[in-house]
N, C-alpha and C positions, 0 to 999 in steps of 0.2 A: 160534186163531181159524179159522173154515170158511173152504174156497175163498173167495179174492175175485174170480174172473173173473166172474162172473156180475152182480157187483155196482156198481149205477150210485150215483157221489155227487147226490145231489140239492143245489145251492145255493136258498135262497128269496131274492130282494131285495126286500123289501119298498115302498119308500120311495121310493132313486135322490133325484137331483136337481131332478127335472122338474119331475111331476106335483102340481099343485093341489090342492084341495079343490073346487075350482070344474071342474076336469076330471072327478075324480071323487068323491063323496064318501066316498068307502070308503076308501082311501089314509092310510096312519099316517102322521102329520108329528111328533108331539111325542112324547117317551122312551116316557109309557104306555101311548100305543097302539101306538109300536114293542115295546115289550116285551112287551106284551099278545098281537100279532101273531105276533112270534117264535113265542112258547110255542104257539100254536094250533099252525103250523105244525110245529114239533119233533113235537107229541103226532100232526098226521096223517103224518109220517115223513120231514121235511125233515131233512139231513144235517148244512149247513153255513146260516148267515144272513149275508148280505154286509150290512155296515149303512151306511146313511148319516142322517146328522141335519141339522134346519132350525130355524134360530134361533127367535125369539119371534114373527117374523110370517111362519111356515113358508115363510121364502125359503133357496134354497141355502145350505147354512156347512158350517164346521169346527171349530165351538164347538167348544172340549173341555169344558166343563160339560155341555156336552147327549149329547157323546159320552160321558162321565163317568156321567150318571145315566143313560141308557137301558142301556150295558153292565150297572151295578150293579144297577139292576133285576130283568135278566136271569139274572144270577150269583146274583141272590139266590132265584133259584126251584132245583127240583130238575130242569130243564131242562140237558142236558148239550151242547144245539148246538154244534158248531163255530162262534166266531167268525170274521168277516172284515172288518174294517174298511177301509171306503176311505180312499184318502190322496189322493181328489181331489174334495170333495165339494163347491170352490167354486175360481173362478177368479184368478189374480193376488194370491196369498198368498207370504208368504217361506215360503223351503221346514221352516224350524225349526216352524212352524204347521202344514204339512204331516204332521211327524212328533211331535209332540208328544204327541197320547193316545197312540201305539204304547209310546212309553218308559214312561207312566205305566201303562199300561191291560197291554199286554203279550199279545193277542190270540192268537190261534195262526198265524191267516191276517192278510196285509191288500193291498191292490190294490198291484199296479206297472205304472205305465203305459209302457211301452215306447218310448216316443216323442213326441215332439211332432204337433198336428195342427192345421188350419181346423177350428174345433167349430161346428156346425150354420151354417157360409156366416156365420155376424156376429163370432167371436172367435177366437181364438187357445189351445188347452188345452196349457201349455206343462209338458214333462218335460225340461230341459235336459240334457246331460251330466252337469252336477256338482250336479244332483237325484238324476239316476238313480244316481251314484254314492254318494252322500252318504245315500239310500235306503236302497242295499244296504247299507251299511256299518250301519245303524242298526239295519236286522231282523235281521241277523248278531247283533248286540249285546246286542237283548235277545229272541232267541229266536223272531222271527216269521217265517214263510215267509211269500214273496212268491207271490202270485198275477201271474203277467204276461200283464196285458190287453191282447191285440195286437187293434187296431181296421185295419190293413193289414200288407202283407207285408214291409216292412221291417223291421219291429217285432222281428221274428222271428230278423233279422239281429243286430240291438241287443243282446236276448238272447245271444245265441253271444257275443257279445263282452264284455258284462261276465260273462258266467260264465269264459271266458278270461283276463280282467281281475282276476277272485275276486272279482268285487263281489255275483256270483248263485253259488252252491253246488247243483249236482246233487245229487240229482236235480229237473228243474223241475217248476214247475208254470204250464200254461200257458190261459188263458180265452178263448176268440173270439168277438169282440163284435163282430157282425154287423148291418147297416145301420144306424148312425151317419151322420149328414149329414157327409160328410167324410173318412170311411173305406171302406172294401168295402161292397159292399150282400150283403144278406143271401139270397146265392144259394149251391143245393149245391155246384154249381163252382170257387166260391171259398171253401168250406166244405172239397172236395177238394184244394185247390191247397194251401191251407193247412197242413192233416194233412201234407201230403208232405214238405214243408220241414222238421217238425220235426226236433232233435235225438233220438239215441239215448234209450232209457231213461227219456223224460219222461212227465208223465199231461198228461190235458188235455181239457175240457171245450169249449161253444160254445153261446151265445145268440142268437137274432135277435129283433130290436127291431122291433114294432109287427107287421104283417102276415108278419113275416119269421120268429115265433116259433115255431108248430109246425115247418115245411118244417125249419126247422136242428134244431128239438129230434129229428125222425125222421130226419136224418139224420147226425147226432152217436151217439145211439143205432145206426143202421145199423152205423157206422165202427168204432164200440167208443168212445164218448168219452164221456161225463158231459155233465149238461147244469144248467142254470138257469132258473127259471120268476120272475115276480112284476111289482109295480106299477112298479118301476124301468124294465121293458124295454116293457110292456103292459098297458095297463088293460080293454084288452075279453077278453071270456071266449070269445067268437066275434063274427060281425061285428054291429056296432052297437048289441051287450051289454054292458054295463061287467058284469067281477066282480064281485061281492058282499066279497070278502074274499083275500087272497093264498092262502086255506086250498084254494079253489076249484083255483089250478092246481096246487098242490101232489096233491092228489085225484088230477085228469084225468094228473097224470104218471104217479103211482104207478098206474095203474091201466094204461099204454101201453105200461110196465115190466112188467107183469106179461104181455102178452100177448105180450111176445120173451120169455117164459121166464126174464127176469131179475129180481133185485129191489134195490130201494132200499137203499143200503148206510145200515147205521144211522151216528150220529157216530164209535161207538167201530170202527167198520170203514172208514168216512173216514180217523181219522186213519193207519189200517195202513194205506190205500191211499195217500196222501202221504207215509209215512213223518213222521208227526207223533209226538211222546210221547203214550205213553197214560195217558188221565186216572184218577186213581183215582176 
């Protein structure tokens, strides 16, 4: 495979937890418009898809049928994306729910949240001790690497500790999810603070949510970091424009990549840049 320095992972999220129909009308809630979605995105040059699913009356879940059928979907085209399933796509679940499509489905990526937090000032987004370990031990098991979502900078501490622990395996991989009601706000400073802390040897990307999305995504690319676009983090395409389609920011990246001289790492160069198996 060619040089990878040059080469930025693109994640798309399409979906996230949040957002409506009524927010937006464009936003995939059910398997065939996520799956539908997905493929767009692959074919304009998205790397990896973080997925989340919403039950029958597009409210937050962790249906594994719905996880079930949108992966299948997906798998079933000639679309080779990276998957990344999250393992928090609804709150105050036993943690076996949690982990349940991972064992079935067996993704390559899937979210680890690093920590407990207040989630947007009304809840509690709980990763206890013997979640995060009981996590690790499960994508060990059957082969998934964990993405570690640090929303502040403890998180990061956490990390060092179950890699210590051997519940996380080096090399990591780490996601900074920037302005969260409850976390860091989505400033470069704490974009910088961030990077510094890391451990040796890791890769790692960084998002900011809502107004916070370009300013991290140019300066995640500045640092050398990867980055994530989509309806999860943002639904406006600039101010007081809703996107047309996830395919929109996925475009405007590839195209901001290209003008530092870099380009979009395809999935089969994703997964050499995580040290993932390569798919045949």
């Amino acid at each position: 495979m060619s040089d990878l320095s040059s080469k930025v992972i693109l994640t798309v999220a399409p979906t996230g937890a949040w957002p409506s129909k009524e927010d937006t009308p464009h936003v995939p809630l059910q398997p065939g418009e996520i799956a539908e979605e997905v493929y767009a995105c692959w074919k304009a040059g998205a790397s990896i898809a973080h997925i989340h699913v919403r039950d029958d009356n597009n409210k937050s879940s962790m249906s594994f049928e719905k996880f079930t059928e949108t992966v299948n979907l997906i798998r079933a085209t000639d679309c080779d994306i990276v998957l990344n399933l999250t393992t928090s796509g609804q709150l105050g679940l036993a943690d076996e729910d949690r982990m349940r499509h991972l064992i079935a489905l067996k993704p390559e990526l899937a979210s680890y949240d690093c920590g407990s937090m207040n989630w947007l000032h009304t809840s509690v987004f709980e990763n206890s001790p013997r979640f995060l370990e009981k996590l690790g031990t499960c994508m060990q098991e059957n082969g998934v690497k964990p993405e570690i979502e640090i929303f502040d900078a403890g998180m990061i501490s956490n990390a060092v500790h179950y890699l210590k622990k051997g519940f996380l395996k080096a090399p990591l991989h780490f996601q900074f999810v920037l302005g969260a009601a409850g976390g860091m706000d989505a400033t470069v400073e704490n974009l910088v603070f961030l990077k510094s802390l890391l451990p040796a040897g890791c890769t790692w990307g960084a998002l900011g949510i809502g107004k916070g999305h370009l300013p991290i995504m140019y300066a995640a690319l500045a640092l050398g970091g990867h980055v994530r676009v989509g309806m999860e983090d943002n639904i406006l395409y600039s101010k007081g424009v809703l996107a047309r389609s996830n395919v929109e920011f996925v475009d405007r990246t590839r195209r901001i990549v290209a003008e530092l001289n870099k380009e979009i790492a395809t999935p089969a160069e994703a997964r050499a840049i995580l040290g993932l198996p390569a798919k045949a």
